[in-house]
Chimera marker file (.cmm) of the C-alpha trace (Angstrom):
<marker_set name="trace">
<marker id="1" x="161.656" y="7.444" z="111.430" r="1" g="1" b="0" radius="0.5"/>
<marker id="2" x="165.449" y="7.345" z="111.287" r="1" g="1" b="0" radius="0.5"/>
<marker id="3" x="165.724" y="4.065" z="109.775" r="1" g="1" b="0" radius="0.5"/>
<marker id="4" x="163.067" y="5.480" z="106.999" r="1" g="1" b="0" radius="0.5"/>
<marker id="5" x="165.420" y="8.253" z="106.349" r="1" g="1" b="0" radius="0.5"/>
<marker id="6" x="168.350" y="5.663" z="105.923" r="1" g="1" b="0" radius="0.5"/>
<marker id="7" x="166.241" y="3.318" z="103.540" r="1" g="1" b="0" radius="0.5"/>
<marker id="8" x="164.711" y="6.392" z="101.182" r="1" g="1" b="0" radius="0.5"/>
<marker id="9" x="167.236" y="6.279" z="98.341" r="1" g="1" b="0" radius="0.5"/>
<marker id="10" x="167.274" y="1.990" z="98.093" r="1" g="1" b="0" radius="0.5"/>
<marker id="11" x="163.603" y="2.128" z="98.186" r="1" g="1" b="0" radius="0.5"/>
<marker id="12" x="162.696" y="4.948" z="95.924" r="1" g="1" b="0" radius="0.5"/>
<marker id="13" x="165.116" y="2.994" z="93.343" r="1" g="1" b="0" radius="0.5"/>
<marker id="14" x="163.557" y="-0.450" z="94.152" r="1" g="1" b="0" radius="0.5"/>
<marker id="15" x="160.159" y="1.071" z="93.574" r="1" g="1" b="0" radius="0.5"/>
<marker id="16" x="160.780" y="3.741" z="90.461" r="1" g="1" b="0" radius="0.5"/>
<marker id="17" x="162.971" y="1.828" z="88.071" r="1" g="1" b="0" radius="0.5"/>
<marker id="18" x="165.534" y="-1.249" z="87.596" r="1" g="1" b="0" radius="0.5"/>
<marker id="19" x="169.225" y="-0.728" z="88.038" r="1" g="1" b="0" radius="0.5"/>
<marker id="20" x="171.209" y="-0.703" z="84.885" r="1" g="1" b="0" radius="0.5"/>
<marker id="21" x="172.208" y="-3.916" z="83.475" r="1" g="1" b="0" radius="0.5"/>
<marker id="22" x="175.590" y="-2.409" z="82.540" r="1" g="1" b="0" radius="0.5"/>
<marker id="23" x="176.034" y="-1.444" z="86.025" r="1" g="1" b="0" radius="0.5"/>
<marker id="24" x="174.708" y="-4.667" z="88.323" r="1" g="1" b="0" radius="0.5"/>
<marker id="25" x="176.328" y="-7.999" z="86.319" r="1" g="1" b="0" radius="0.5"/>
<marker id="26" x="174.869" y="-9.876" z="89.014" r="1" g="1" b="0" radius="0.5"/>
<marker id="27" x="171.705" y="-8.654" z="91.063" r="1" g="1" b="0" radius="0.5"/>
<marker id="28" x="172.630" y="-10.898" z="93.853" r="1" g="1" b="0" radius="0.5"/>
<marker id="29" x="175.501" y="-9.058" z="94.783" r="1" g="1" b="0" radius="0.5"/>
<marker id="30" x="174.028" y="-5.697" z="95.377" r="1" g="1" b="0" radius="0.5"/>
<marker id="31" x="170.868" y="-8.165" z="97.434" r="1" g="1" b="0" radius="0.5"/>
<marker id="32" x="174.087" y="-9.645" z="99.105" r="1" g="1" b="0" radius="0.5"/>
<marker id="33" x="175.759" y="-7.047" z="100.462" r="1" g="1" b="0" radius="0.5"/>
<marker id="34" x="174.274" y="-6.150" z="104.214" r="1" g="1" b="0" radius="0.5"/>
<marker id="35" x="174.272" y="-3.343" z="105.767" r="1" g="1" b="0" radius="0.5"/>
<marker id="36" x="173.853" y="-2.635" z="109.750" r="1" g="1" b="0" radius="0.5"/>
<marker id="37" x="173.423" y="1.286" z="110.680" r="1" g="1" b="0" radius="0.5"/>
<marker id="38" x="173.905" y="2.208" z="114.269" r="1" g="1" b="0" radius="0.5"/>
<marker id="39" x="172.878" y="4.973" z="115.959" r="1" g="1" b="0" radius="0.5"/>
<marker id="40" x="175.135" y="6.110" z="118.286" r="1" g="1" b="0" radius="0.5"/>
<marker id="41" x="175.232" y="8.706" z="120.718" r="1" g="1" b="0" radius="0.5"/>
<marker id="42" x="177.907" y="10.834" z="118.823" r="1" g="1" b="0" radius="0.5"/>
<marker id="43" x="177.558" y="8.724" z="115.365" r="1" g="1" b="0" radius="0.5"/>
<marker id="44" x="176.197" y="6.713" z="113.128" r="1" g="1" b="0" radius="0.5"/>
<marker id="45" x="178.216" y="3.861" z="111.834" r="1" g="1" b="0" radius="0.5"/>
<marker id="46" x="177.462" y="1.822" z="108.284" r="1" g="1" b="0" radius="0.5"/>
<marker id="47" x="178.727" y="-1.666" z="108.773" r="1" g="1" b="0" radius="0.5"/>
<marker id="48" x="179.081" y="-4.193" z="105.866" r="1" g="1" b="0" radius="0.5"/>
<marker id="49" x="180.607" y="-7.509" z="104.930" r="1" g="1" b="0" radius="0.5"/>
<marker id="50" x="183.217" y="-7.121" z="102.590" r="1" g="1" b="0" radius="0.5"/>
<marker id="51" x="185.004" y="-10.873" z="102.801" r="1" g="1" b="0" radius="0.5"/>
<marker id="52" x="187.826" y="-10.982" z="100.172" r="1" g="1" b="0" radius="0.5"/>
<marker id="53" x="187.159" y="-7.418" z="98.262" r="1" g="1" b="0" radius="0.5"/>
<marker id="54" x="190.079" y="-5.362" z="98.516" r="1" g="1" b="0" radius="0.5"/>
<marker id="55" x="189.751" y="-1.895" z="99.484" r="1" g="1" b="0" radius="0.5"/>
<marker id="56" x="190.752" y="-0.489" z="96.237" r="1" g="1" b="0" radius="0.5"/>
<marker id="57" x="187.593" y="-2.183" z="95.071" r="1" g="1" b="0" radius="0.5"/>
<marker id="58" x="185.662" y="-0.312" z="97.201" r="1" g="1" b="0" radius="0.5"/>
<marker id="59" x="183.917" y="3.287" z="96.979" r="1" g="1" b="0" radius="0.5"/>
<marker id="60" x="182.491" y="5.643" z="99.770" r="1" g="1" b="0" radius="0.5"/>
<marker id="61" x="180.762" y="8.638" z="98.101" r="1" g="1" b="0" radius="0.5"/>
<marker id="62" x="178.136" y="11.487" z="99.060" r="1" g="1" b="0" radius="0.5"/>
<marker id="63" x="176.189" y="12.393" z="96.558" r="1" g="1" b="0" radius="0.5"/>
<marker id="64" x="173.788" y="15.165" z="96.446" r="1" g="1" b="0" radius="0.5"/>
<marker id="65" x="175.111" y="16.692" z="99.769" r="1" g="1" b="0" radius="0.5"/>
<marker id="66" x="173.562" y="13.929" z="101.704" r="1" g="1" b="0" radius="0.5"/>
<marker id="67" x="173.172" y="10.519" z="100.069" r="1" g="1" b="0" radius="0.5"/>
<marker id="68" x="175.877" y="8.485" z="101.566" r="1" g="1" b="0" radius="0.5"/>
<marker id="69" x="176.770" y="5.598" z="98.815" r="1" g="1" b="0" radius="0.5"/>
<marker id="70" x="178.433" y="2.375" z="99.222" r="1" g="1" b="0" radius="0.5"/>
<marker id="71" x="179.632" y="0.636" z="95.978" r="1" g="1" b="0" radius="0.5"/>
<marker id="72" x="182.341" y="-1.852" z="94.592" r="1" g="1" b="0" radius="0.5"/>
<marker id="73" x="182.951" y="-5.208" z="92.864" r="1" g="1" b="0" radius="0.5"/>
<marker id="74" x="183.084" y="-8.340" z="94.121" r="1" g="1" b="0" radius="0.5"/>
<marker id="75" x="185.727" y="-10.810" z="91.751" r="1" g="1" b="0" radius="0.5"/>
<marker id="76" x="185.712" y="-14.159" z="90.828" r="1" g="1" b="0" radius="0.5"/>
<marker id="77" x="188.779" y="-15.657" z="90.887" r="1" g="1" b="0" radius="0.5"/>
<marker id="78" x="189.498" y="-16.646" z="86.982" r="1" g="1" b="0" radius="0.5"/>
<marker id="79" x="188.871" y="-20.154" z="86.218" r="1" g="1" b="0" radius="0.5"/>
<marker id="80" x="191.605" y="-22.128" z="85.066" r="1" g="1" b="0" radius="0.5"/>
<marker id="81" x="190.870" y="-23.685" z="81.240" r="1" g="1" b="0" radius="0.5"/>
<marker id="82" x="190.563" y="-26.971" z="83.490" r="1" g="1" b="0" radius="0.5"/>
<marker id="83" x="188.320" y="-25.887" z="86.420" r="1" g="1" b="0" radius="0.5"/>
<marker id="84" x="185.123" y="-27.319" z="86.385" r="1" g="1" b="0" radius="0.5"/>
<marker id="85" x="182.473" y="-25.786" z="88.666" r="1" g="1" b="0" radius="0.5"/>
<marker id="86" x="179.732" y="-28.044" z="90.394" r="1" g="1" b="0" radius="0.5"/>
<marker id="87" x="178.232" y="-25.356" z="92.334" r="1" g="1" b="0" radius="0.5"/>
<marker id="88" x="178.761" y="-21.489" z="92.317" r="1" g="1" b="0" radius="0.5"/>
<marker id="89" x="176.926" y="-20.190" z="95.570" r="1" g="1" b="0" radius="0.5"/>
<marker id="90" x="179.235" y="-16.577" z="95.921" r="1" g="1" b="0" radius="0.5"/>
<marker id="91" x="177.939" y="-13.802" z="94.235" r="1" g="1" b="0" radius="0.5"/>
<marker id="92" x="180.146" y="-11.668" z="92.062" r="1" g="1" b="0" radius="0.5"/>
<marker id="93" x="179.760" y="-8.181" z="90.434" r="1" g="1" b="0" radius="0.5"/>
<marker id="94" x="179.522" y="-4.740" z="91.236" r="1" g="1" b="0" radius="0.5"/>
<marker id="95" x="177.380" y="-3.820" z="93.919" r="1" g="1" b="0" radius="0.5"/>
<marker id="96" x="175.975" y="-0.549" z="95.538" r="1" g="1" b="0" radius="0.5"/>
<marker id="97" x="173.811" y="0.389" z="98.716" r="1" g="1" b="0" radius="0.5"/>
<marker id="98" x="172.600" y="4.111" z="99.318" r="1" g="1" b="0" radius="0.5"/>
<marker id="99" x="171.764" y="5.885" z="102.060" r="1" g="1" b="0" radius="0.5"/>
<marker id="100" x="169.846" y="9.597" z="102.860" r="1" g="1" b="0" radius="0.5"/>
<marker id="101" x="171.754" y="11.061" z="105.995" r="1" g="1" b="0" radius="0.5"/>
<marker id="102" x="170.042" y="12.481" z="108.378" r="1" g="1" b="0" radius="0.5"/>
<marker id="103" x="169.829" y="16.646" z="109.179" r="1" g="1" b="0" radius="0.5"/>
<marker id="104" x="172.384" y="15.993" z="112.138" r="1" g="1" b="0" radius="0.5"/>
<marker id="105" x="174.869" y="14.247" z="109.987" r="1" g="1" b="0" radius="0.5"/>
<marker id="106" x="178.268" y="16.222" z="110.182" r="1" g="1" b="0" radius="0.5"/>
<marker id="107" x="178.872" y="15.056" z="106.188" r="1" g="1" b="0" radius="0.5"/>
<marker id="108" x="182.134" y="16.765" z="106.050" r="1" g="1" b="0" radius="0.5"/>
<marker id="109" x="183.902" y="14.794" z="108.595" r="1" g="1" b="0" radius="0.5"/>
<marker id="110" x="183.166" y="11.150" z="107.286" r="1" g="1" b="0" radius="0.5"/>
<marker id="111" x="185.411" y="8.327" z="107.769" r="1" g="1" b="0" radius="0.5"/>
<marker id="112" x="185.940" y="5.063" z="106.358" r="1" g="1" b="0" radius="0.5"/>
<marker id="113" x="187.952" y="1.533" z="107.315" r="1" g="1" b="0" radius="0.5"/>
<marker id="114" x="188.232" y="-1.891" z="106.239" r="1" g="1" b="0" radius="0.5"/>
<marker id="115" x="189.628" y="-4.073" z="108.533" r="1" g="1" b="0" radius="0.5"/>
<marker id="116" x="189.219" y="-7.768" z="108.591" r="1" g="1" b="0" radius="0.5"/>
<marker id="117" x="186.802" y="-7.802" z="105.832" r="1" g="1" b="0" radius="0.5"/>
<marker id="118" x="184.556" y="-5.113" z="107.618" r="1" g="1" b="0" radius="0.5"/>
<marker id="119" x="184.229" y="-2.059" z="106.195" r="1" g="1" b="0" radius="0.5"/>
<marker id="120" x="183.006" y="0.791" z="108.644" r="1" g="1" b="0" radius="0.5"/>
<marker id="121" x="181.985" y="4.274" z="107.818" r="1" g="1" b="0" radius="0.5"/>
<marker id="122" x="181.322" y="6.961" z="110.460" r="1" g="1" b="0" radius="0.5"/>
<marker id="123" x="179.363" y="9.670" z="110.520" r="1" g="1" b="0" radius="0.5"/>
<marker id="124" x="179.990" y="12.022" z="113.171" r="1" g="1" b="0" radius="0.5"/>
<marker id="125" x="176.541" y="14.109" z="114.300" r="1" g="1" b="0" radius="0.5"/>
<marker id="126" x="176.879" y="17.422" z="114.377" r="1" g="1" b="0" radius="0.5"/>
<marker id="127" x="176.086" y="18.733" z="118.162" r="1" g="1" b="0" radius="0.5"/>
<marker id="128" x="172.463" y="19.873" z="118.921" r="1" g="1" b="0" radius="0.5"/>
<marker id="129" x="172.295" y="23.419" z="118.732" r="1" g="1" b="0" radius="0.5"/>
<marker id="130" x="171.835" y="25.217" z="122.205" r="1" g="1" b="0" radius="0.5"/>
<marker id="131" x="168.617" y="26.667" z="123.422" r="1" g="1" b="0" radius="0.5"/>
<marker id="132" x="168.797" y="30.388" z="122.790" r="1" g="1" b="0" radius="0.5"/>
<marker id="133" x="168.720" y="32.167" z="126.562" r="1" g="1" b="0" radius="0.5"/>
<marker id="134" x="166.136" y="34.733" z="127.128" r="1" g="1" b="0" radius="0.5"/>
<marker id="135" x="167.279" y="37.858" z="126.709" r="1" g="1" b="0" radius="0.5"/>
<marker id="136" x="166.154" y="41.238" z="128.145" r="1" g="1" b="0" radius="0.5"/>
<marker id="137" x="164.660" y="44.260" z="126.051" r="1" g="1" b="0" radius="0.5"/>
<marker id="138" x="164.759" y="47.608" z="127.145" r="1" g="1" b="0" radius="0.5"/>
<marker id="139" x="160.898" y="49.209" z="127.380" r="1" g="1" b="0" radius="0.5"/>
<marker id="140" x="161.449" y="52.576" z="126.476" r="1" g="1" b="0" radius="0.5"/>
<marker id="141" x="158.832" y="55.462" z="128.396" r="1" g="1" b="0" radius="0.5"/>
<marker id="142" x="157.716" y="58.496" z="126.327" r="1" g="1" b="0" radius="0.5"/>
<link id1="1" id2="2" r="1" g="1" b="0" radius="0.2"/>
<link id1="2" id2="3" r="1" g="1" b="0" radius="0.2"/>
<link id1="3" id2="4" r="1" g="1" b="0" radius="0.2"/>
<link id1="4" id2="5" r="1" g="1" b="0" radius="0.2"/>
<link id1="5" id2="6" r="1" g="1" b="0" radius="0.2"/>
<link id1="6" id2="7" r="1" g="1" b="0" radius="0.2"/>
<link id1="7" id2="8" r="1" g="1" b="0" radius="0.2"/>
<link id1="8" id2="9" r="1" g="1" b="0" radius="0.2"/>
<link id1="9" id2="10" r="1" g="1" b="0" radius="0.2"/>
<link id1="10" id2="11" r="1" g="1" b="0" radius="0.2"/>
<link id1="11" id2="12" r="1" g="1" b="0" radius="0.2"/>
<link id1="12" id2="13" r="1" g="1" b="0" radius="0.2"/>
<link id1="13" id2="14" r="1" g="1" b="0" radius="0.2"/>
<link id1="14" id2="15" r="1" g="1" b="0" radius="0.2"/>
<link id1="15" id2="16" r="1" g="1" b="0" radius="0.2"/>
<link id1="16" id2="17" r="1" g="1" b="0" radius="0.2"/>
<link id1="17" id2="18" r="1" g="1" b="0" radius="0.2"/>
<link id1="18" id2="19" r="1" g="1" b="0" radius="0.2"/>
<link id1="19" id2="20" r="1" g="1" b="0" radius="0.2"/>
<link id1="20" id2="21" r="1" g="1" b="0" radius="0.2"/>
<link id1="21" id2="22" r="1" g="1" b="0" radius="0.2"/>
<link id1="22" id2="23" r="1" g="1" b="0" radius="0.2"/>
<link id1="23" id2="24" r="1" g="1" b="0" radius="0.2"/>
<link id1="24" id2="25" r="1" g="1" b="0" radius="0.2"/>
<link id1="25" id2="26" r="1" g="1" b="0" radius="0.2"/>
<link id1="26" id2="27" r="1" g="1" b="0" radius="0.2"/>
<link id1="27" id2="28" r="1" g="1" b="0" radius="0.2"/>
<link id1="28" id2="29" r="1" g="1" b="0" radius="0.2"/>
<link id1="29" id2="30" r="1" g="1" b="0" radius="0.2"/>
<link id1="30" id2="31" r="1" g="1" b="0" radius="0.2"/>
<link id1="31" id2="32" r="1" g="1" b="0" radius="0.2"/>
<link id1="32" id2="33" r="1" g="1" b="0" radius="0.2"/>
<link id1="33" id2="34" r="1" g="1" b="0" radius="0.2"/>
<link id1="34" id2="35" r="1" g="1" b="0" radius="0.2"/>
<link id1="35" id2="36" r="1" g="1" b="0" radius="0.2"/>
<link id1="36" id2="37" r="1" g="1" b="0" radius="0.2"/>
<link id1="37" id2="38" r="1" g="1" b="0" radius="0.2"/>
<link id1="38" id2="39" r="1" g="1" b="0" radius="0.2"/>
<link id1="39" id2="40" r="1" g="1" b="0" radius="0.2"/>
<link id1="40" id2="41" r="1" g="1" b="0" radius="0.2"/>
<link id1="41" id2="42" r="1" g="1" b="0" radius="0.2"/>
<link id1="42" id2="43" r="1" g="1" b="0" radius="0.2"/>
<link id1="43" id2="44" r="1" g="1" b="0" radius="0.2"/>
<link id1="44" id2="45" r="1" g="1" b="0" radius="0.2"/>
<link id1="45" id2="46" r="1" g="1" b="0" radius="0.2"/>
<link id1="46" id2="47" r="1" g="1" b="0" radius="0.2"/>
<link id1="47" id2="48" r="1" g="1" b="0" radius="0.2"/>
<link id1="48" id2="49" r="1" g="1" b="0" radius="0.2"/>
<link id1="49" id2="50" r="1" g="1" b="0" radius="0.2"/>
<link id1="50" id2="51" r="1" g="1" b="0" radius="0.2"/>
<link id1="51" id2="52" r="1" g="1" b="0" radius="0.2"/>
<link id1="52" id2="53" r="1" g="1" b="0" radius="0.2"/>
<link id1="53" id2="54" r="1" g="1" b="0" radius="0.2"/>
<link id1="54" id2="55" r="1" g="1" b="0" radius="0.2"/>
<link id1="55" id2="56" r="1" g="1" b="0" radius="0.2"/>
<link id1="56" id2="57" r="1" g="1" b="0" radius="0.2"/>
<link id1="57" id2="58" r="1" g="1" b="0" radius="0.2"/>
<link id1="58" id2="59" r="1" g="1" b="0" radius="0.2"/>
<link id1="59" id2="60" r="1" g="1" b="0" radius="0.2"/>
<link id1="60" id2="61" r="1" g="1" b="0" radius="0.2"/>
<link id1="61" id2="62" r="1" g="1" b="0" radius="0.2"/>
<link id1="62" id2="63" r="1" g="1" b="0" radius="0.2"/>
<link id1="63" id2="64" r="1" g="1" b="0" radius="0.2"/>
<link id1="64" id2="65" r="1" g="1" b="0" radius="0.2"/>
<link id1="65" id2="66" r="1" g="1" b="0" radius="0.2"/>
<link id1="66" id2="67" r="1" g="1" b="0" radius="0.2"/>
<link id1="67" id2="68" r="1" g="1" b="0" radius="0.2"/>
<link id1="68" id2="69" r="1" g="1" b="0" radius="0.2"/>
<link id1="69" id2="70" r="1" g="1" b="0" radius="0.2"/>
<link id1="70" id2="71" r="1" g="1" b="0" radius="0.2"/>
<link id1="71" id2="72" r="1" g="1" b="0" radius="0.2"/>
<link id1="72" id2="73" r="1" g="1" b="0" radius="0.2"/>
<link id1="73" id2="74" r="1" g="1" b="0" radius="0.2"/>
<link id1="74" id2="75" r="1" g="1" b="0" radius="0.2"/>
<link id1="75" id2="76" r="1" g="1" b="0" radius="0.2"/>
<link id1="76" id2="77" r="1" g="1" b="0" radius="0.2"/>
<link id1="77" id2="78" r="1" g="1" b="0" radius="0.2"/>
<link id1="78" id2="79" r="1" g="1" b="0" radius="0.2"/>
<link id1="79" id2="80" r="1" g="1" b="0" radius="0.2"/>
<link id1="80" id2="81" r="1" g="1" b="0" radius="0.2"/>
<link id1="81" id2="82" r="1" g="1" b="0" radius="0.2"/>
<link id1="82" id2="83" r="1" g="1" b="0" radius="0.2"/>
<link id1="83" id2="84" r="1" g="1" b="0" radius="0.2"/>
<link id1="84" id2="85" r="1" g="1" b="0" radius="0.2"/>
<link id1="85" id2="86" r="1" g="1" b="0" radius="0.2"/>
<link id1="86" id2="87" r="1" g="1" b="0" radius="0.2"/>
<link id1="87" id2="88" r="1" g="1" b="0" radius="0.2"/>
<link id1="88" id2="89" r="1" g="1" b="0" radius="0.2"/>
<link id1="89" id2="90" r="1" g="1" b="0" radius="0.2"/>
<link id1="90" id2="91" r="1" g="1" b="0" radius="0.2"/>
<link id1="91" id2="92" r="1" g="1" b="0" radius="0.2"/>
<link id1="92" id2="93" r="1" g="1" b="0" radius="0.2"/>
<link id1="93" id2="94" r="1" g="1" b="0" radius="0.2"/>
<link id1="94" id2="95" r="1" g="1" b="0" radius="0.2"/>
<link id1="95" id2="96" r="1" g="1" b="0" radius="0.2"/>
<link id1="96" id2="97" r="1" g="1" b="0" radius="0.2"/>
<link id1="97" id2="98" r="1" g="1" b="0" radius="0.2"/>
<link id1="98" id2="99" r="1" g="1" b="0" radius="0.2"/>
<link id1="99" id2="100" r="1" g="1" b="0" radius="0.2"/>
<link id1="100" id2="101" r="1" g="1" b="0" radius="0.2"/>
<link id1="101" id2="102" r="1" g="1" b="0" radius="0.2"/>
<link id1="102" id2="103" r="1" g="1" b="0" radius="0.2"/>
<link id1="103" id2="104" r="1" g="1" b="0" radius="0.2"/>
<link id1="104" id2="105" r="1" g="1" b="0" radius="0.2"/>
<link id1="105" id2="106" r="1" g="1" b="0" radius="0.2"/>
<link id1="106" id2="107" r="1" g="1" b="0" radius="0.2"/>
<link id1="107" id2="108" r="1" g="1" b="0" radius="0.2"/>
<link id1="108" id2="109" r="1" g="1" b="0" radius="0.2"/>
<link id1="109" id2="110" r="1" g="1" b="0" radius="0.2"/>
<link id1="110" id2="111" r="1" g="1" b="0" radius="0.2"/>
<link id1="111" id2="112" r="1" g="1" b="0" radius="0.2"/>
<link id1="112" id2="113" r="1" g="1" b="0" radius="0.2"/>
<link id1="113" id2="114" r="1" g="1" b="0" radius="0.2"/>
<link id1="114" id2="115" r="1" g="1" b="0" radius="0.2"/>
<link id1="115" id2="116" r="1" g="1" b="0" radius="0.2"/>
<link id1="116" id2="117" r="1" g="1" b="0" radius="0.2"/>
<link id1="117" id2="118" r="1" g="1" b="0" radius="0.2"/>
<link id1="118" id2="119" r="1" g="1" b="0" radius="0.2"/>
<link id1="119" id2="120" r="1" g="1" b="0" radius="0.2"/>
<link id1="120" id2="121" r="1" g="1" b="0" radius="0.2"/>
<link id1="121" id2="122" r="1" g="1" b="0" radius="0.2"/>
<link id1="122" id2="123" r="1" g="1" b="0" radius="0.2"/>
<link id1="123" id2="124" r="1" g="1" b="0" radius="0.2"/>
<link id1="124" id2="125" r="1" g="1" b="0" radius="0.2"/>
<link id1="125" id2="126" r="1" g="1" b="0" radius="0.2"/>
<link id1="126" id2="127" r="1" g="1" b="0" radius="0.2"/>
<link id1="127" id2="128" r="1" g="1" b="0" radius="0.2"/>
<link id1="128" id2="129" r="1" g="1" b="0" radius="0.2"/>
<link id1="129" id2="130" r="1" g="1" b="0" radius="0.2"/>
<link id1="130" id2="131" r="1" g="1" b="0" radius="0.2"/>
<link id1="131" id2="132" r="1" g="1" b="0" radius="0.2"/>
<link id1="132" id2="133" r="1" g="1" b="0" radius="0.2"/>
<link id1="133" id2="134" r="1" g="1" b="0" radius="0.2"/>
<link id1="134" id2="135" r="1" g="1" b="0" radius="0.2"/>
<link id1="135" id2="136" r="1" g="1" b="0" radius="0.2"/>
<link id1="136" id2="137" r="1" g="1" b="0" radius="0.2"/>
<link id1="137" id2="138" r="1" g="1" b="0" radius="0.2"/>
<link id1="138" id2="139" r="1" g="1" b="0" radius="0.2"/>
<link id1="139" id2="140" r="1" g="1" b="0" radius="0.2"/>
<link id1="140" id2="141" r="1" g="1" b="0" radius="0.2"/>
<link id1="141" id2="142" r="1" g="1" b="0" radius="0.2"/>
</marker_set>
């Protein structure tokens, strides 16, 4: 169930309509870009790839109170007037991945690092509620 919740958004879009040609230069980048979600005990962590895109390229957004949204560009270097490629394999372009949060997502205290290529983004979960206690109510007589 939880990874459905996760997936809703990046299926919906898959399913309803194309992303924008102005917006995905390359559709293998957005295919490209993997993302694991954990679910931990306190958390849930978004872990993706990012080899060689510097954080400035990168963007962590909600949208809509609880679609948590991944997006960036991936650069090629720029060919010099005398580089001749046999083989382009690495994708390039913008990319983005989207995710619907959970009820028990605490969406106001979301963090994100890149370290070593990795980007991670936390969500902290917001702590079960307690079970209300019984409470005693006075039967009046008359």
């Amino acid at each position: 169930m939880a990874f459905y919740m996760f997936q809703f958004p990046e299926e919906y879009e898959k399913h309803m309509s194309q992303p924008q040609k102005t917006y995905v230069r390359d559709s293998k980048a957005m295919a490209n870009t993997a993302v694991d979600v954990k679910d931990l005990p306190n958390a849930y962590q978004f872990i993706a790839d990012m080899p060689g895109i510097k954080s400035s390229d990168v963007k962590v957004e909600l949208e809509n109170g609880n679609v948590l949204k991944i997006s960036g560009v991936r650069k090629r270097d720029d060919p010099t007037p005398d580089t001749k490629y046999l083989k382009i394999e690495r994708s390039a372009g913008e990319f983005m991945r989207k995710f619907t949060l959970p009820e028990d997502a605490n969406k106001d205290a979301i963090t994100a690092a890149c370290q070593h290529g990795i980007l991670t983004v936390t969500v902290p979960k917001v702590p079960p509620p307690e079970p209300a206690k019984p409470r005693s109510i006075e039967v009046k007589v008359g």
